[in-house]
Residue frames as qw, qx, qy, qz and C-alpha x, y, z in Angstrom:
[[0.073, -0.645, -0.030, 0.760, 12.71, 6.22, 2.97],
 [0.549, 0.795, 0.168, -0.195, 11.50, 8.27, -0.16],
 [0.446, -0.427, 0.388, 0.684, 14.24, 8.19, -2.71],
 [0.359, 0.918, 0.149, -0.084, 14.11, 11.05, -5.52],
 [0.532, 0.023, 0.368, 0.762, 16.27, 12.07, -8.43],
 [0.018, 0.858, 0.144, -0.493, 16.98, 15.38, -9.21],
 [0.592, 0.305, 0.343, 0.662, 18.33, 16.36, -12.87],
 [0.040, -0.983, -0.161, 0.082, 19.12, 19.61, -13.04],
 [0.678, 0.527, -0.079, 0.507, 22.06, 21.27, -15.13],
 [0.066, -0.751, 0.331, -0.567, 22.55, 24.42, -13.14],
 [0.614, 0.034, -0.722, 0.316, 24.73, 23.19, -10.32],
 [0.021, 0.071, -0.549, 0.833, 23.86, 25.62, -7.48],
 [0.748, -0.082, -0.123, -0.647, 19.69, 25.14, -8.22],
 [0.748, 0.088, -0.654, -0.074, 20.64, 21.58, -7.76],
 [0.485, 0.011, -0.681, 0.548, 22.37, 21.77, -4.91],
 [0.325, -0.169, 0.357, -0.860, 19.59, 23.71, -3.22],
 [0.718, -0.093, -0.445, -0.526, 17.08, 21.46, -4.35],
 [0.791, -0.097, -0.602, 0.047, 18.52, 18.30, -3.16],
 [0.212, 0.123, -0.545, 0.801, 19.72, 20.18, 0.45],
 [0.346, -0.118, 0.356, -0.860, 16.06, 21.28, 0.98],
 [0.729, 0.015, -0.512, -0.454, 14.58, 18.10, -0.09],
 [0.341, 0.191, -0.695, 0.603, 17.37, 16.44, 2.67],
 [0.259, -0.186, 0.325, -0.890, 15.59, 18.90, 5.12],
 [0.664, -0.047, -0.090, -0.741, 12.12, 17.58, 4.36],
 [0.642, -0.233, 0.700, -0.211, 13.16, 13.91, 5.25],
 [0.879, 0.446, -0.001, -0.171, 13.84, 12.34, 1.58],
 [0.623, -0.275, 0.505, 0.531, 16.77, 10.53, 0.53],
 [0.566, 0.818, 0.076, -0.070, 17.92, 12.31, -2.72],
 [0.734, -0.135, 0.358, 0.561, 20.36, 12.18, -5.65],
 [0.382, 0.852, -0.142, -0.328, 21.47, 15.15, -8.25],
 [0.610, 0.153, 0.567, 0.532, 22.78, 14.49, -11.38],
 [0.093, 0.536, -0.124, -0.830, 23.79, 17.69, -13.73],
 [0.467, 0.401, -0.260, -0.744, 22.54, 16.13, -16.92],
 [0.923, 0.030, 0.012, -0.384, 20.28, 12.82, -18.29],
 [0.615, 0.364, -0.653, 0.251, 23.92, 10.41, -18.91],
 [0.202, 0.298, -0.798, 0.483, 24.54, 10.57, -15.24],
 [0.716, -0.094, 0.334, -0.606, 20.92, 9.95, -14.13],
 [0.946, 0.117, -0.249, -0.173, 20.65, 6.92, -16.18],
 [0.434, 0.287, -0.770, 0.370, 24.08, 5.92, -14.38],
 [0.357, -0.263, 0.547, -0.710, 22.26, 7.09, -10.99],
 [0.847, 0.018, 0.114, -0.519, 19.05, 4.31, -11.87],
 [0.644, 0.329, -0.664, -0.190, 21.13, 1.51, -12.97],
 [0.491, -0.067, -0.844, 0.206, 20.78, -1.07, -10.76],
 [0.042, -0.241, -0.438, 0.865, 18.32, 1.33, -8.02],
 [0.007, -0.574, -0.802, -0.166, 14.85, 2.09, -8.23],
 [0.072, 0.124, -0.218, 0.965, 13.77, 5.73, -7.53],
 [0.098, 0.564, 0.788, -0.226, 10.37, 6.50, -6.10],
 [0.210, 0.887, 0.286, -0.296, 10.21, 10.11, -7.67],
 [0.615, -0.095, 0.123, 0.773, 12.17, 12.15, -10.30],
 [0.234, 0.896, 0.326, -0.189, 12.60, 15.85, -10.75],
 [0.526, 0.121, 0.295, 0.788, 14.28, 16.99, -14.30],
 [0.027, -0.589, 0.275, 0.759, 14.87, 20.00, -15.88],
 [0.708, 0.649, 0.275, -0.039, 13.66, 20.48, -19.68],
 [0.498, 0.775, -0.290, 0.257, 16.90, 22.29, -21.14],
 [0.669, -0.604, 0.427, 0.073, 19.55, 20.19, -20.49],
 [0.472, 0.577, -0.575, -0.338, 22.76, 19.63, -23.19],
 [0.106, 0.184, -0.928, -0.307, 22.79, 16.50, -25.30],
 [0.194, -0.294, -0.935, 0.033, 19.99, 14.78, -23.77],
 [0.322, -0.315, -0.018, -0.892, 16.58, 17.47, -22.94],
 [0.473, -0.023, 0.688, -0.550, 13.86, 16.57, -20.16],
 [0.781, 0.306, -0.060, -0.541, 11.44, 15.59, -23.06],
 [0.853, 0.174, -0.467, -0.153, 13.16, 12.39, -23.92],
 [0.128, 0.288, -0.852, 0.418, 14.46, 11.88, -20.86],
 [0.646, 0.084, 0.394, -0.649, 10.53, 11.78, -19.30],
 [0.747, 0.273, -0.308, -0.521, 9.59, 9.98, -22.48],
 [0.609, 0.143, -0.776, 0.077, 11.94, 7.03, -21.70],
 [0.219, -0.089, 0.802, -0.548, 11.30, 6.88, -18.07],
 [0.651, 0.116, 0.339, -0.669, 7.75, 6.39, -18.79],
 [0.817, 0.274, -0.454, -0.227, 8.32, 3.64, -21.28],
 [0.212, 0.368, -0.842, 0.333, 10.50, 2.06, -18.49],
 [0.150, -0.165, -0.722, 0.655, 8.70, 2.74, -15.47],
 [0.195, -0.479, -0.427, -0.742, 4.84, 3.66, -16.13],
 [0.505, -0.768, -0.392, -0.043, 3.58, 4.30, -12.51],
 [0.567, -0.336, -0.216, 0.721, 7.07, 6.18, -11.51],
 [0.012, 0.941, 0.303, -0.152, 5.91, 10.04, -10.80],
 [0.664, 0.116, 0.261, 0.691, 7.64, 12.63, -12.58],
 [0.116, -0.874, -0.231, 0.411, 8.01, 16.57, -12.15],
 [0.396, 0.700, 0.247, 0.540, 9.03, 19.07, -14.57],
 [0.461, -0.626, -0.139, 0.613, 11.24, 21.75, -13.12],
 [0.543, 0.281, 0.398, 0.684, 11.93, 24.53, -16.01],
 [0.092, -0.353, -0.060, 0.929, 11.86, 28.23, -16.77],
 [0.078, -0.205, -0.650, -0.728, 9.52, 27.64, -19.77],
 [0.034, 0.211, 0.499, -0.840, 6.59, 29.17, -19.09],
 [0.506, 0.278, -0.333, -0.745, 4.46, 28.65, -22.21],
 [0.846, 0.022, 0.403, -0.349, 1.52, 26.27, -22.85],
 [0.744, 0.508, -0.422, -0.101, 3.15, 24.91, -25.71],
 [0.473, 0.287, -0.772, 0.312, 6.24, 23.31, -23.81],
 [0.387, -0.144, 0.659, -0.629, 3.21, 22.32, -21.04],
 [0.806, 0.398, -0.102, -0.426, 1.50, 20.66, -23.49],
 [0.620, 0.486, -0.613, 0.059, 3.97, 19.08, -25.21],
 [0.068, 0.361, -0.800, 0.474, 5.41, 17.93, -20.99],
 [0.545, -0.023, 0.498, -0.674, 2.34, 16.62, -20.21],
 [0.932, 0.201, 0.026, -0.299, 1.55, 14.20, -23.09],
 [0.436, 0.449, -0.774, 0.092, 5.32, 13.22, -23.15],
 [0.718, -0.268, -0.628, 0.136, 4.11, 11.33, -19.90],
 [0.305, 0.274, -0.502, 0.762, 4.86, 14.06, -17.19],
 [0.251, -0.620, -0.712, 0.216, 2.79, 14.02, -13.51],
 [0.240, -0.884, -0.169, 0.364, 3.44, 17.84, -12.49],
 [0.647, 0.313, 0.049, 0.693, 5.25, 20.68, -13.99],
 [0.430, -0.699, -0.189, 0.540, 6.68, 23.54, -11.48],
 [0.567, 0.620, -0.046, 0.540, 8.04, 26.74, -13.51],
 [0.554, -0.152, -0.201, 0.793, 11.39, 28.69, -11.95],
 [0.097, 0.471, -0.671, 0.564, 11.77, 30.31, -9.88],
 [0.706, -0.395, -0.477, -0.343, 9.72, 27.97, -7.57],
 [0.547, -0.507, 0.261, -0.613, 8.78, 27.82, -4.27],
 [0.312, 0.089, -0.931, 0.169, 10.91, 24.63, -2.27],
 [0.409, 0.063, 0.583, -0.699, 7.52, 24.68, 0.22],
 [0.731, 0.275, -0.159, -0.604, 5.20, 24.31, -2.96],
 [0.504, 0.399, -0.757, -0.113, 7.58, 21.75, -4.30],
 [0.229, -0.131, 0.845, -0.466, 7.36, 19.54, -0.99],
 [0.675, 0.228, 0.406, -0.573, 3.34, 19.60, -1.22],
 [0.812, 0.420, -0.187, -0.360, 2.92, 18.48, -4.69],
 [0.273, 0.316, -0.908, 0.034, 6.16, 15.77, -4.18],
 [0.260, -0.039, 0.816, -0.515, 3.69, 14.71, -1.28],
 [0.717, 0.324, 0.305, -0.536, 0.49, 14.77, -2.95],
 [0.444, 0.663, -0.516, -0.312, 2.38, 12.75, -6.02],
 [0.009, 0.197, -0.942, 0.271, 3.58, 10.02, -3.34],
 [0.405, 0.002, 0.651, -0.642, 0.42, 9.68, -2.21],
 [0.671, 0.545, -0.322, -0.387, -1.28, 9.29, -6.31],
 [0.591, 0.392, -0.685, -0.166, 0.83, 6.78, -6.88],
 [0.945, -0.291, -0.096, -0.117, 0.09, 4.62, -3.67],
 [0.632, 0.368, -0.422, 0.536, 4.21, 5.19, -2.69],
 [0.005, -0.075, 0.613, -0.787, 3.31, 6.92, 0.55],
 [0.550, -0.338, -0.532, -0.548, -0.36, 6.35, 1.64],
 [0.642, -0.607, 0.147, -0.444, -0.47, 6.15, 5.82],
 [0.304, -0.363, 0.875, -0.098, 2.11, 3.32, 5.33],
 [0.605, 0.106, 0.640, -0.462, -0.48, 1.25, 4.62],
 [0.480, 0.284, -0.622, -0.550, -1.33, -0.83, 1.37],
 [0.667, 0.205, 0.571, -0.433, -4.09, -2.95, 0.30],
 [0.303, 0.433, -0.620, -0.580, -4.91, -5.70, -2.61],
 [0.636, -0.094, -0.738, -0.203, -7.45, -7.96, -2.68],
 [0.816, -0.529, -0.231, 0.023, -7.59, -9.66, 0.68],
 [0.717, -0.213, -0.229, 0.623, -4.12, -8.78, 1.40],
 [0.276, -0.947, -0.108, -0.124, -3.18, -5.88, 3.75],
 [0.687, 0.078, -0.327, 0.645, 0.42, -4.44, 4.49],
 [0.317, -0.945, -0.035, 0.073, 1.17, -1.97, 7.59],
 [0.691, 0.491, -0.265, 0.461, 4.51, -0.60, 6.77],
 [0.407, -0.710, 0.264, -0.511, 4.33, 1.17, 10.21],
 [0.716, -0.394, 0.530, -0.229, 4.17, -2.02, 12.30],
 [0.198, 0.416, -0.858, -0.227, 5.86, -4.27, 9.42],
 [0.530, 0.008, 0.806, -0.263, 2.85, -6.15, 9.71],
 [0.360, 0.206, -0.583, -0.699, 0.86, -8.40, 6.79],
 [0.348, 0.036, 0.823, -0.448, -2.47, -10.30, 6.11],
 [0.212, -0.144, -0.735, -0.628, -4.87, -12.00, 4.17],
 [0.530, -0.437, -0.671, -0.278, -8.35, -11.91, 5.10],
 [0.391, -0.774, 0.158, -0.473, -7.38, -10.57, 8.43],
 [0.968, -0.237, 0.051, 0.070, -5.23, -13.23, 9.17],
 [0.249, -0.876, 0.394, 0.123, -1.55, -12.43, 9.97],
 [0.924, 0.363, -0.011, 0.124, 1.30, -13.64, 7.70],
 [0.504, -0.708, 0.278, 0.410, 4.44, -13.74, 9.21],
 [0.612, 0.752, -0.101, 0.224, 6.69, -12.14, 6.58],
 [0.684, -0.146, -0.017, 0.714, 10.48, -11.76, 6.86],
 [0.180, 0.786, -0.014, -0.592, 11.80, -7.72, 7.06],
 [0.042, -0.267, 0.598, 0.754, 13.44, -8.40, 3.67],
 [0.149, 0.261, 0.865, 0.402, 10.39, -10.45, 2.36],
 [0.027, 0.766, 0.611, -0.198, 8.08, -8.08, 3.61],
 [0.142, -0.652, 0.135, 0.733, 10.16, -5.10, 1.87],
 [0.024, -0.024, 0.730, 0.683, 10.43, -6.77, -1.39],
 [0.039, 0.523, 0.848, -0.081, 6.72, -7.33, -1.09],
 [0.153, 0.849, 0.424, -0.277, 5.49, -3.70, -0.79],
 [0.114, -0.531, 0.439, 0.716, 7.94, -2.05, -3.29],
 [0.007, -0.120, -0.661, -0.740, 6.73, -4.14, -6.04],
 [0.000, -0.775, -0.629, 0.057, 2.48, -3.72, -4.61],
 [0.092, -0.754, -0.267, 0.593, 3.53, -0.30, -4.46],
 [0.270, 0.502, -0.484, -0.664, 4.73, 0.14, -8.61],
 [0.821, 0.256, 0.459, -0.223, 1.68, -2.53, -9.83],
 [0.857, 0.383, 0.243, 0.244, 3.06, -4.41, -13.23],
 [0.221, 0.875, -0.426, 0.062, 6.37, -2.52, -13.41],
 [0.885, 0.223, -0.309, 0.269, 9.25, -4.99, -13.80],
 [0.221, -0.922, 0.315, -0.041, 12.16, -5.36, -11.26],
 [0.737, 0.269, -0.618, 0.048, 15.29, -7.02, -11.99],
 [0.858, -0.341, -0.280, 0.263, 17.44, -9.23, -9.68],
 [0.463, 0.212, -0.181, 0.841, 20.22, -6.27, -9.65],
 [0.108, -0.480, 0.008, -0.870, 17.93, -3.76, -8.38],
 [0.715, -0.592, -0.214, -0.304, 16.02, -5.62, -5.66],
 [0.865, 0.017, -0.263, 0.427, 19.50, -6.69, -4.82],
 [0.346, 0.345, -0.268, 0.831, 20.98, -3.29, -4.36],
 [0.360, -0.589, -0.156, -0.706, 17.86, -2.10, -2.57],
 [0.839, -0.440, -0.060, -0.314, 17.25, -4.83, -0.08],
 [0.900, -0.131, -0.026, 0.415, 21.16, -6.65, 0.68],
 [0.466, -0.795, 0.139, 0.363, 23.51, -4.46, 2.41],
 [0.328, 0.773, -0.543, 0.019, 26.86, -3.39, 0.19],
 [0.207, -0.534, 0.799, -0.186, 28.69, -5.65, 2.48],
 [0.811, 0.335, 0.237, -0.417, 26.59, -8.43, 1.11],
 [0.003, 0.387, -0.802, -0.455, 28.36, -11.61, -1.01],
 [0.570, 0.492, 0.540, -0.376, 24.68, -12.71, -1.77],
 [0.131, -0.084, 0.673, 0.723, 24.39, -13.76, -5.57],
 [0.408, -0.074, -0.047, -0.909, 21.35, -12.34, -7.36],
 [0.733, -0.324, -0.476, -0.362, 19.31, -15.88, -6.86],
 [0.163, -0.107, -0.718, 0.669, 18.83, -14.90, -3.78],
 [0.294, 0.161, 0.024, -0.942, 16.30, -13.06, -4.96],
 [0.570, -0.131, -0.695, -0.419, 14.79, -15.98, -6.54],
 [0.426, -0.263, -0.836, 0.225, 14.24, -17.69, -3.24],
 [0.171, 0.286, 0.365, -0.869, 12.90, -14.72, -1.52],
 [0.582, 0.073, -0.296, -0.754, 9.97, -14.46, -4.56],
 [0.459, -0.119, -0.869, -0.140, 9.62, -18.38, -4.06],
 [0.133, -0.141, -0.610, 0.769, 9.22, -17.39, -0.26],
 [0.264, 0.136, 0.153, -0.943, 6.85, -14.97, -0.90],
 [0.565, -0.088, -0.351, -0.742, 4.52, -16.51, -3.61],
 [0.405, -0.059, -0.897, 0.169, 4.38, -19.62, -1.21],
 [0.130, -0.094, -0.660, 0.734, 3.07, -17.40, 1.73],
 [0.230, 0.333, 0.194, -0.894, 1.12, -15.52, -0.01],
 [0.077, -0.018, 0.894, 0.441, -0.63, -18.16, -2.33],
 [0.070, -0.597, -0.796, -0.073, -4.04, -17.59, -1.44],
 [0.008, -0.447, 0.185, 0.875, -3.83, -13.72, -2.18],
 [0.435, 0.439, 0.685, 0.386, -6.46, -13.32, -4.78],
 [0.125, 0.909, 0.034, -0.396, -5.72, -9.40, -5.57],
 [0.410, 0.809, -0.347, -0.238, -2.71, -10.25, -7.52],
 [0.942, 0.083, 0.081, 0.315, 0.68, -12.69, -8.86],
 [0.404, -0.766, 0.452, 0.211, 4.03, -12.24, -8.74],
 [0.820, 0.562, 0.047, -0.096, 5.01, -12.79, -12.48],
 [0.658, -0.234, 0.401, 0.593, 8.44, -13.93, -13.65],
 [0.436, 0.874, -0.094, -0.193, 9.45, -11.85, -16.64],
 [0.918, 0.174, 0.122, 0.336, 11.65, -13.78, -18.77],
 [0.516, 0.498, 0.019, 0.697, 15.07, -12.25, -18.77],
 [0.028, -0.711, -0.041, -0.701, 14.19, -9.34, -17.12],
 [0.339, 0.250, -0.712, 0.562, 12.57, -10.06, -13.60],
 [0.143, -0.391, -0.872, 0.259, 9.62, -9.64, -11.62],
 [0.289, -0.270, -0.178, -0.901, 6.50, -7.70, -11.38],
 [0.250, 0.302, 0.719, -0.574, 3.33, -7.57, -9.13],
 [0.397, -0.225, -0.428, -0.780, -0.01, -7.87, -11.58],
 [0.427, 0.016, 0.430, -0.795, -3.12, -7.14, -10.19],
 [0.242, 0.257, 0.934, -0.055, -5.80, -9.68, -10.88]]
């Protein structure tokens, strides 16, 4: 499932947002201001986020600015009363995909969350391609060349999350929370052996690698 953060100070705009987002068949989190998002992403990956620009201590502009130095393929919406090209300008080269002004239309807001998913290859018929390899997220199926590669569901989850956010780093804490249940006493190299798993299966893949990142953790680069 789609999972979207919502920043957004005013608590009852929030709570409509994330209730009619619900509706539309996303998983979603609110957070009233940019301290408790960055608690909401620690260890969790989001697939979309929509902030507010005036918001106290921390404003949308450097909150966008760091996401996009984090996370440079994760879509990002602008929610805000400003209405002037200047603070569109200014939201657009900080690094922002879309930018919605209040009062706004939760129908509109759907389309462009959809047509955003799709841009970034995060929703796309299910379906993702790279090179020779092919994933059906529908029928959990995968293949090189047209040949079928039996994938585990976990190996075949970790597999299209990171094809789906090319050369963006994930750690071991965040594939962890995503993909191993709560009830889970799995230590994070588990995660190592799942990537060993994978690049083993998928060794003769010539769209992309499955880079360690010292410290940090893994990434998909394209070739």
């Amino acid at each position: 499932m789609v999972d979207i953060l919502v920043v957004e100070d005013e608590r009852d705009l929030n709570d409509v947002v994330c209730m009619y987002l619900r509706d539309a068949g996303y998983e979603v989190t609110g957070c009233l201001n940019v301290h408790d998002a960055y608690e909401a992403m620690h260890g969790r990956m989001f697939d979309l986020v929509i902030s507010d620009i005036m918001m106290p201590n921390i404003d949308g502009y450097a909150f966008a600015a760091k996401l996009r130095e984090l996370y440079a393929n994760l879509p990002i919406i602008f929610m805000t009363a400003r209405d002037d090209i200047a603070s569109k300008k200014k939201s657009f080269h900080t690094g922002v995909d879309d930018y919605m002004v209040k009062p706004i239309d939760y129908d509109e807001l759907v389309l462009r969350i959809e047509a955003l998913l799709r841009r970034s290859h995060i929703v796309d018929e299910n379906r993702l391609e790279m090179g020779n390899f092919s994933m059906d997220a529908g029928q959990m199926t995968s293949s090189i060349g047209g040949k079928e590669v039996p994938l585990t569901a976990r190996e075949f989850n970790i597999a299209y999350k990171m094809l789906s956010y090319p050369k963006q780093v994930f750690s071991r804490a965040q594939l962890m929370d995503e993909f191993w249940d709560t009830e889970s006493y799995t230590g994070l190299r588990a995660v190592d052996v799942y990537i060993t798993n994978l690049r083993k299966k998928l060794a003769d893949c010539d769209g992309f690698d499955i880079v360690t990142v010292r410290g940090l953790g893994y990434k998909a680069v394209p070739r």
